[in-house]
N, CA, C and O of each residue as an XYZ file, in Angstrom:
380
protein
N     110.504     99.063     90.749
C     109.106     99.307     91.087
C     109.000     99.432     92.600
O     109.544     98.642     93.371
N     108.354    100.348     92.931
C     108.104    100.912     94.472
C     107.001    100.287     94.975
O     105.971    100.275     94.301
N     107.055     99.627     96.329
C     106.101     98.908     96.719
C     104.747     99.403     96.617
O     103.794     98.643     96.443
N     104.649    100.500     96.708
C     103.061    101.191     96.352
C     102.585    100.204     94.986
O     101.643     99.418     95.085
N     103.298    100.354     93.841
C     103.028    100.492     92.172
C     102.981     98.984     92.724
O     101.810     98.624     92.843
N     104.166     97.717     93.200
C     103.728     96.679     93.257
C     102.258     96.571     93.482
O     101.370     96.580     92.630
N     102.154     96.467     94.790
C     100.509     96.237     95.265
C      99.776     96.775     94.451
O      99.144     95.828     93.983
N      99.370     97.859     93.870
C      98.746     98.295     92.897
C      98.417     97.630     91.386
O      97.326     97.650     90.815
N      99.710     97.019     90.886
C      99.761     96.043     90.224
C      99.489     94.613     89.957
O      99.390     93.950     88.925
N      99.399     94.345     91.256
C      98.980     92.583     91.766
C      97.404     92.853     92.269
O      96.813     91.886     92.748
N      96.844     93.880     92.194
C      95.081     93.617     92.792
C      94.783     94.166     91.772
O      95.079     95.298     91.391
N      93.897     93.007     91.056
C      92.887     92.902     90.115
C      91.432     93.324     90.494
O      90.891     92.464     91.190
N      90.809     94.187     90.284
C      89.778     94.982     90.063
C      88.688     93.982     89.394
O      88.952     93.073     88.608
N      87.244     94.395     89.940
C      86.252     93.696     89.618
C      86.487     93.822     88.066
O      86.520     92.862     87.296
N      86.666     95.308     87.673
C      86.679     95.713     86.508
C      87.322     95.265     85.538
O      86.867     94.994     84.426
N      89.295     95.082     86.206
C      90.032     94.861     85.626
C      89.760     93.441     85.028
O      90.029     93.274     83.838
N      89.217     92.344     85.802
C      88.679     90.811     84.984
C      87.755     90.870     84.541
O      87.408     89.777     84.091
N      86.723     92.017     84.324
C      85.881     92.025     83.311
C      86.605     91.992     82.079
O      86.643     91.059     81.277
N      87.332     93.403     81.985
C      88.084     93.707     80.991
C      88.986     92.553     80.394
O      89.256     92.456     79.197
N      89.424     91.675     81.407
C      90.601     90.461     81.052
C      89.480     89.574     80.450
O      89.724     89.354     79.264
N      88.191     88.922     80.927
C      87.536     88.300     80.398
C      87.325     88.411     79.170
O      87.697     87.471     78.469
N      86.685     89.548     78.537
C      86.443     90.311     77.398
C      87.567     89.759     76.228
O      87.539     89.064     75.212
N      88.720     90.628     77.150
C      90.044     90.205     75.973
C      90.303     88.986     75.824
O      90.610     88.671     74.674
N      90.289     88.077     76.678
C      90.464     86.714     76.436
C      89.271     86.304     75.367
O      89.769     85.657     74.446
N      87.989     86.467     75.228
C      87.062     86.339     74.165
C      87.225     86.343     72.717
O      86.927     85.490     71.881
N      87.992     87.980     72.560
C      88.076     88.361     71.488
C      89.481     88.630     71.086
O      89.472     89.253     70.024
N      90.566     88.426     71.475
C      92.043     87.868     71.416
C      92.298     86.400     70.706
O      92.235     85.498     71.541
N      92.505     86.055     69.689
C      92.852     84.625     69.071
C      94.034     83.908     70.471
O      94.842     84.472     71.210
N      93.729     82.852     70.368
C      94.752     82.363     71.774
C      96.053     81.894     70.978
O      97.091     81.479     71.493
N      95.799     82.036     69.684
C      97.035     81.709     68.578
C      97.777     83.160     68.202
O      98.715     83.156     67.405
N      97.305     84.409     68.820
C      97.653     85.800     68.260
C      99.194     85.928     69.036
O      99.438     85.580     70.192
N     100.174     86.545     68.024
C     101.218     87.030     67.895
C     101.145     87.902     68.989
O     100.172     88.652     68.926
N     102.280     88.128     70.544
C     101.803     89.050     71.264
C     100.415     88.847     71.790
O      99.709     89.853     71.719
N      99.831     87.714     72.330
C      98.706     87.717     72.822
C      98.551     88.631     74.543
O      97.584     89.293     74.919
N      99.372     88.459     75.024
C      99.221     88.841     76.495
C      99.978     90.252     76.567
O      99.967     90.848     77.644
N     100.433     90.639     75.802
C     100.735     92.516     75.173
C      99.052     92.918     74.832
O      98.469     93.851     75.385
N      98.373     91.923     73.716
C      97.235     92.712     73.340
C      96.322     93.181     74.601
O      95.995     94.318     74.943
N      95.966     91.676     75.283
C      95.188     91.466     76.313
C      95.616     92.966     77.033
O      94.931     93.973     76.853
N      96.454     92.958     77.602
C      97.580     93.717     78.848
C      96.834     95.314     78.094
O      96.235     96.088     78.841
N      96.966     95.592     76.736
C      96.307     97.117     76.545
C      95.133     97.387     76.372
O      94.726     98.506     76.059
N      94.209     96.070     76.616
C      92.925     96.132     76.041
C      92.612     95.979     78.220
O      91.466     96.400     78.372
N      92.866     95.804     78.843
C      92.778     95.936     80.130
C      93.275     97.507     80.629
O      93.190     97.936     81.779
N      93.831     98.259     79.401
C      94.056     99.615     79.826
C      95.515     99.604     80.259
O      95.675    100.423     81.164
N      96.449     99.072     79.988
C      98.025     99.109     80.053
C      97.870     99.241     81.609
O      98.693    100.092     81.949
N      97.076     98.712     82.887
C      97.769     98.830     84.026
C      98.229     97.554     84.376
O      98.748     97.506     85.492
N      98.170     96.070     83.482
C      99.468     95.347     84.073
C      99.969     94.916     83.368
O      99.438     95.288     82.321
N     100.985     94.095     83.093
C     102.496     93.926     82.176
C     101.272     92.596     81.631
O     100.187     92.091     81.918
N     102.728     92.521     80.385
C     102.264     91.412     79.675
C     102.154     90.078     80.198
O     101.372     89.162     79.941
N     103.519     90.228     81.319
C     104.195     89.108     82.058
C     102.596     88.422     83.315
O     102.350     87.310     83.781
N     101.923     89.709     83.417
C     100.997     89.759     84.643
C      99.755     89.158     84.383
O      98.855     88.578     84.991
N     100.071     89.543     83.166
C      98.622     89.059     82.315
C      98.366     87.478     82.227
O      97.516     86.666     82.592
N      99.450     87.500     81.613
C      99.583     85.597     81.420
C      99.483     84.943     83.146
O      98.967     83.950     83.659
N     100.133     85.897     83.546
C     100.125     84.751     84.974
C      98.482     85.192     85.657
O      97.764     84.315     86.139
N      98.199     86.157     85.621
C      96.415     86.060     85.822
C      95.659     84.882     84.930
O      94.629     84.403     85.404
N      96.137     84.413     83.671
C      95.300     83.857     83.335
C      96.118     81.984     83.715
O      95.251     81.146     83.962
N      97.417     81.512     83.744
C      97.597     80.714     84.395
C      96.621     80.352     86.077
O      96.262     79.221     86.405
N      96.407     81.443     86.786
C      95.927     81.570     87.958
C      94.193     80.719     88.106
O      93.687     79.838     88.801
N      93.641     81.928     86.629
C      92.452     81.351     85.995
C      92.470     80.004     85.981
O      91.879     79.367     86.854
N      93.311     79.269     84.753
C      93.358     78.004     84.639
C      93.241     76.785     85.534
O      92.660     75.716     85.345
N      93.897     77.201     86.485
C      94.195     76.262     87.821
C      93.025     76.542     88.709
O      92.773     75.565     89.415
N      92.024     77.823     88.950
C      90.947     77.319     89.221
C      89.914     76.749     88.191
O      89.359     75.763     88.676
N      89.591     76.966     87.267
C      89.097     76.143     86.600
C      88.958     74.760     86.934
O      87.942     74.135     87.240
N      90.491     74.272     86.794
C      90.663     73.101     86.483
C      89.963     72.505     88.330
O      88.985     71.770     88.465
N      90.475     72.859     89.042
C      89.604     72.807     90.642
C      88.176     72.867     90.959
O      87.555     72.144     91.738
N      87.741     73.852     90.232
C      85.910     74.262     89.685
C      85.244     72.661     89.216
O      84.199     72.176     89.646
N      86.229     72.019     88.177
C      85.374     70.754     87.580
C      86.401     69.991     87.909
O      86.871     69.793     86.789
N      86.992     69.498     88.546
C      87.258     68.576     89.248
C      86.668     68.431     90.943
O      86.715     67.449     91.684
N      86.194     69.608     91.161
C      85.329     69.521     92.713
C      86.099     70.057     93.852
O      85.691     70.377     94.969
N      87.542     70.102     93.253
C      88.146     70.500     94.318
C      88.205     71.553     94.987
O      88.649     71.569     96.135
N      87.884     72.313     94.536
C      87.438     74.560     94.528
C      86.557     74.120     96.423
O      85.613     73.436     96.820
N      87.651     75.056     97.058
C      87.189     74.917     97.994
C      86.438     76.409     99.264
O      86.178     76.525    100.462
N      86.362     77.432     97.733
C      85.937     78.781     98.244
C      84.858     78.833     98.093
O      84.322     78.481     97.042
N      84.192     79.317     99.172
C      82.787     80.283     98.898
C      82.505     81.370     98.092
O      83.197     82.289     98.529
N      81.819     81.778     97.091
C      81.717     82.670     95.931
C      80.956     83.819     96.963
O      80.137     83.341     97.748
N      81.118     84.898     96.995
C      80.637     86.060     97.702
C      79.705     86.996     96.996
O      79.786     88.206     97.209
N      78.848     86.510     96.188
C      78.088     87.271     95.192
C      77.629     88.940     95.706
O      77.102     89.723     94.915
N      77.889     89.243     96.933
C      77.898     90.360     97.344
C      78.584     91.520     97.007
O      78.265     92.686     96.776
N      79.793     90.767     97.050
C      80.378     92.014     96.633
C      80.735     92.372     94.796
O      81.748     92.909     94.346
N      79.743     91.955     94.166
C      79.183     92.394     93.040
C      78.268     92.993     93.047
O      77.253     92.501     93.540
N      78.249     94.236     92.531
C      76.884     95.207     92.074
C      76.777     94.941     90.616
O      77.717     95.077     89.833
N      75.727     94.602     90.334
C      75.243     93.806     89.471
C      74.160     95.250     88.648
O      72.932     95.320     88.601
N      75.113     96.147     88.148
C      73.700     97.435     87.943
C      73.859     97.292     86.098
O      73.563     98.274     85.417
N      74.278     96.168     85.517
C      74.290     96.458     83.959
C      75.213     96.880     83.284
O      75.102     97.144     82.087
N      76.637     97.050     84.197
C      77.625     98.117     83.636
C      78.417     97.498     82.043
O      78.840     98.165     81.099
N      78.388     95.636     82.279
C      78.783     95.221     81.471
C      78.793     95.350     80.004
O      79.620     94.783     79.291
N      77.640     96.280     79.478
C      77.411     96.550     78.297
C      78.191     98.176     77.944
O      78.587     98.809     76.965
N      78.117     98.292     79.100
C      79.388     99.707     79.080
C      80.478     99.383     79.078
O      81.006     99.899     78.092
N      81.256     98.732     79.691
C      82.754     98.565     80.155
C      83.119     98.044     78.506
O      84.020     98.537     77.827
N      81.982     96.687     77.956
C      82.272     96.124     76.717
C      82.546     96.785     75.586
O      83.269     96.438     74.652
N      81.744     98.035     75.776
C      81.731     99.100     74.558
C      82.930    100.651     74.921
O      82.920    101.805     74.492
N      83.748     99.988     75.799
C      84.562    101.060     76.367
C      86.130    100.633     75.994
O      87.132    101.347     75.944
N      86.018     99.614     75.821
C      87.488     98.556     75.272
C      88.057     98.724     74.137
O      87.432     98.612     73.082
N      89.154     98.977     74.191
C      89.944     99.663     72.883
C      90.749     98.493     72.581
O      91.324     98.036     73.569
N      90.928     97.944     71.596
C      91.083     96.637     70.776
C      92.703     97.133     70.186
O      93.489     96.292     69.748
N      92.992     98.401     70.247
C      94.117     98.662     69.311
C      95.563     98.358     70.051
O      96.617     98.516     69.434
């Protein structure tokens, strides 16, 4: 992999954790191949391997979020907030 495709691969898109959110919803966390499903329902741009470790990443803030320790400022700015979510939701291919 060519450093371009790296970097390309490691920045997650507002979009792209919509999409990860979504799949994590409607993905059984008991499903055969869970982070393959997730990984094509995000549109096959990151590995299965990438997937899981985005959502390890998740976990550990979480776990910082309610324990108090989360020590970032949330930037609600750079969200445009225009409704798209009912699009992107109905744009997700499950197969």
């Amino acid at each position: 992999m060519d450093h371009e495709s790296e970097n390309e691969s490691c920045f997650w898109s507002w979009e792209d954790n919509k999409k990860f959110e979504i799949a994590l919803a409607v993905i059984d966390e008991e499903s055969p191949e869970r982070w393959e499903k997730v990984s094509t329902m995000i549109g096959g741009t990151k590995s299965a391997e990438e997937v899981e470790e985005h959502y390890e990443i998740l976990l550990k803030d979480l776990n910082s979020i309610e324990s108090g320790t989360f020590d970032h400022e949330l930037d609600l700015s750079l969200h445009d907030d225009d409704g798209d979510d009912h699009e992107l939701f109905a744009g997700l291919s499950m197969n």
